[in-house]
C-alpha positions as CSV (number, residue, x, y, z in Angstrom):
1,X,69.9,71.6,122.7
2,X,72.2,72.8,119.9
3,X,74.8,75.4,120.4
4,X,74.2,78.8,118.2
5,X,77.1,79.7,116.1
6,X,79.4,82.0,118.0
7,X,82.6,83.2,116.9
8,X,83.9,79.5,115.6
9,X,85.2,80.3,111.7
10,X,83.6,78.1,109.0
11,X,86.2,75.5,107.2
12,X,86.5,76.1,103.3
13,X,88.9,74.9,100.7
14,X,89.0,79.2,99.8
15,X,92.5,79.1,102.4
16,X,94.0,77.0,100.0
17,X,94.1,79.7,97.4
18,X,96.4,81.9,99.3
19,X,100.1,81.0,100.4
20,X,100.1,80.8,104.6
21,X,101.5,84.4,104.5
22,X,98.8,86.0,102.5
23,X,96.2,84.2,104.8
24,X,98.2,85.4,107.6
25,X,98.3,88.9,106.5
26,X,94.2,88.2,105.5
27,X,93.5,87.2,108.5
28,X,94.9,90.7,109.9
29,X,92.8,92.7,107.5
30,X,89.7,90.4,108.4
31,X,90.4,91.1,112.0
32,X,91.2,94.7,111.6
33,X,87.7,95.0,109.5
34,X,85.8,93.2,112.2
35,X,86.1,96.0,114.9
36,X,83.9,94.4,117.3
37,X,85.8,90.9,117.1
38,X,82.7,89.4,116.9
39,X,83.6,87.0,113.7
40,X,82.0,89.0,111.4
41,X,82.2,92.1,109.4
42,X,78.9,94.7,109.1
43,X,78.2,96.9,106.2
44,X,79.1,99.6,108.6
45,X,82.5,97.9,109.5
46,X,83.2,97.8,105.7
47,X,82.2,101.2,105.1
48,X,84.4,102.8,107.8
49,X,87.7,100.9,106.1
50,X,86.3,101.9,102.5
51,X,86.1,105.8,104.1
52,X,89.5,105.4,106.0
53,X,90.8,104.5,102.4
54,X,89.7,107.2,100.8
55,X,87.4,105.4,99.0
56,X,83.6,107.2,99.6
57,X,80.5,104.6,98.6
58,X,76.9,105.5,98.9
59,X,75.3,102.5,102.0
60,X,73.5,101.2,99.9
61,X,76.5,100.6,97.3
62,X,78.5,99.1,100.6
63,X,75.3,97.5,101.1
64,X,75.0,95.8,98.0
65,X,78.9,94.4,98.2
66,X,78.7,92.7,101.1
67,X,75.3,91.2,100.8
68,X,77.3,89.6,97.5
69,X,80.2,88.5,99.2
70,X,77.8,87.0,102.1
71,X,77.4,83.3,102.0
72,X,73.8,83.9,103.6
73,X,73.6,87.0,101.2
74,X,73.0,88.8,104.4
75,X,74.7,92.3,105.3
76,X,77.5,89.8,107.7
77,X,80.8,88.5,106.3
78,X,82.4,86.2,108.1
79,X,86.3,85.1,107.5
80,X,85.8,82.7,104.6
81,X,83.5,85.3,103.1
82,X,85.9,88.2,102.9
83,X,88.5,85.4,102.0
84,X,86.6,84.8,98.8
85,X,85.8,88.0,98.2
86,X,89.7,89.2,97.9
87,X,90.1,85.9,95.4
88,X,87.2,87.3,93.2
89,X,89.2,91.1,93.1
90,X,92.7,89.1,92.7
91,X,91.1,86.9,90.1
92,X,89.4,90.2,88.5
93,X,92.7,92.0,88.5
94,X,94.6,89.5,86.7
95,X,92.1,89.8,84.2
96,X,93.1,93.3,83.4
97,X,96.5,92.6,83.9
98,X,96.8,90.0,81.4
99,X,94.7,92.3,79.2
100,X,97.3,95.0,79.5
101,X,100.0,92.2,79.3
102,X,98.3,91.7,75.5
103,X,97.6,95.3,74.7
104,X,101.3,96.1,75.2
105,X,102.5,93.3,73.0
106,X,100.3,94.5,70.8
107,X,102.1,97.6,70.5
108,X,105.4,96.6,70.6
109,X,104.7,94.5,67.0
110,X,102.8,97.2,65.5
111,X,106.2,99.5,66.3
112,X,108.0,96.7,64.6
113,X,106.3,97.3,61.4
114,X,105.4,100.5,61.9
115,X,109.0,101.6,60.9
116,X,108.7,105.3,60.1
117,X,106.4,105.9,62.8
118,X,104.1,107.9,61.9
119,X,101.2,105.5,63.0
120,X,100.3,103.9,59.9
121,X,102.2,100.1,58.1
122,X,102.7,100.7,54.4
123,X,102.7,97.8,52.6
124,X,106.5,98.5,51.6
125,X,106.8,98.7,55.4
126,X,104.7,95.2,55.8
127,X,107.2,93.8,53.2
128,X,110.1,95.0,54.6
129,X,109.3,94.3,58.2
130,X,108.3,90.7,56.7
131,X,111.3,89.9,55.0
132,X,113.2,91.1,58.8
133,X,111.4,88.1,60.1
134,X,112.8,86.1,57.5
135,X,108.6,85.5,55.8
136,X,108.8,86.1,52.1
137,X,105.6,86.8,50.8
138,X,104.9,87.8,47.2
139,X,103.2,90.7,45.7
140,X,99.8,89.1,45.6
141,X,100.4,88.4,49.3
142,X,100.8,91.7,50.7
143,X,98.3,93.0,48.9
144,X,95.8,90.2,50.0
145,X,96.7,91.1,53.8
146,X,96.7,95.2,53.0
147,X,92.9,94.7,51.4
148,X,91.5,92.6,53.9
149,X,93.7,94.8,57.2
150,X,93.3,97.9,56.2
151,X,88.9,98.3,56.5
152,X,88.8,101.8,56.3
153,X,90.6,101.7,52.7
154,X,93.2,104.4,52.8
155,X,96.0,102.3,51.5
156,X,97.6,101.4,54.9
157,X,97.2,99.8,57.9
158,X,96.7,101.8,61.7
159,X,97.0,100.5,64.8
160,X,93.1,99.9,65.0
161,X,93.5,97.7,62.1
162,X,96.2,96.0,62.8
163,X,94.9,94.9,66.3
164,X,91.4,94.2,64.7
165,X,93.7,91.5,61.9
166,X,95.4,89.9,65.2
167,X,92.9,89.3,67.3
């Protein structure tokens, strides 16, 4: 006669993916979710943290999430479940972050040539900021880049554009 699964935590290579003191400190949430201490979360355990976070989700939205995050794709997490679950949010926010990390940099050159700043590279700017970064570039140069930068044809180059020629 077999033994039902009670309590003992599944073994997944997911623990490797946090330092021991973020899968101590995960181990505390996961334990502070699981109200019952049974070993697994409920919809209704999630839900109460979610609320106590001021974060309000319609059941079936809660629901949904941890039927997702379930290996069984059942409305029960169990450790390794919410484990992965936090490395799909880390992962997703790193994401963003690296996006931001891109949009800023972004910026920063277009201020760079944008030397008057009024929004908009001239191609005197484009030619002065060039010749700064020590790129000489004739006539027929700039005014290759200006025609094929500036889309919207008004004779110089917005931030839109200039992130559009970059990417």
């Amino acid at each position: 006669m077999s033994v039902p699964f009670l309590g003992r935590r599944r073994s997944s290579s997911i623990k490797k993916e946090f330092s021991e003191k973020e899968l101590n400190e995960l181990r505390i949430a996961f334990d502070l979710l699981d109200r019952n201490q049974d070993g697994q979360v409920t919809t209704r355990e999630f839900k109460i943290m979610l609320n106590n976070l001021g974060i309000d989700l319609k059941q079936n939205k809660v629901d949904e999430l941890i039927r997702s995050a379930s290996h069984a794709g059942k409305e029960l997490i169990d450790e390794n479940d919410f484990l992965k679950f936090v490395k799909q949010i880390q992962d997703l926010c790193d994401l963003r972050n690296s996006k931001d990390d891109d949009e800023q940099d972004l910026v920063a050159a277009f201020t760079v040539f944008d030397m008057d700043n009024d929004g908009y590279i001239t191609k005197d700017e484009l030619r002065i900021a060039m010749e700064m970064i020590g790129e000489e570039v004739s006539e027929d140069q700039l005014t290759h880049i200006m025609e094929v930068a500036d889309t919207d044809k008004d004779g110089k180059i917005n931030y839109e554009e200039f992130a559009q020629l970059l990417s």
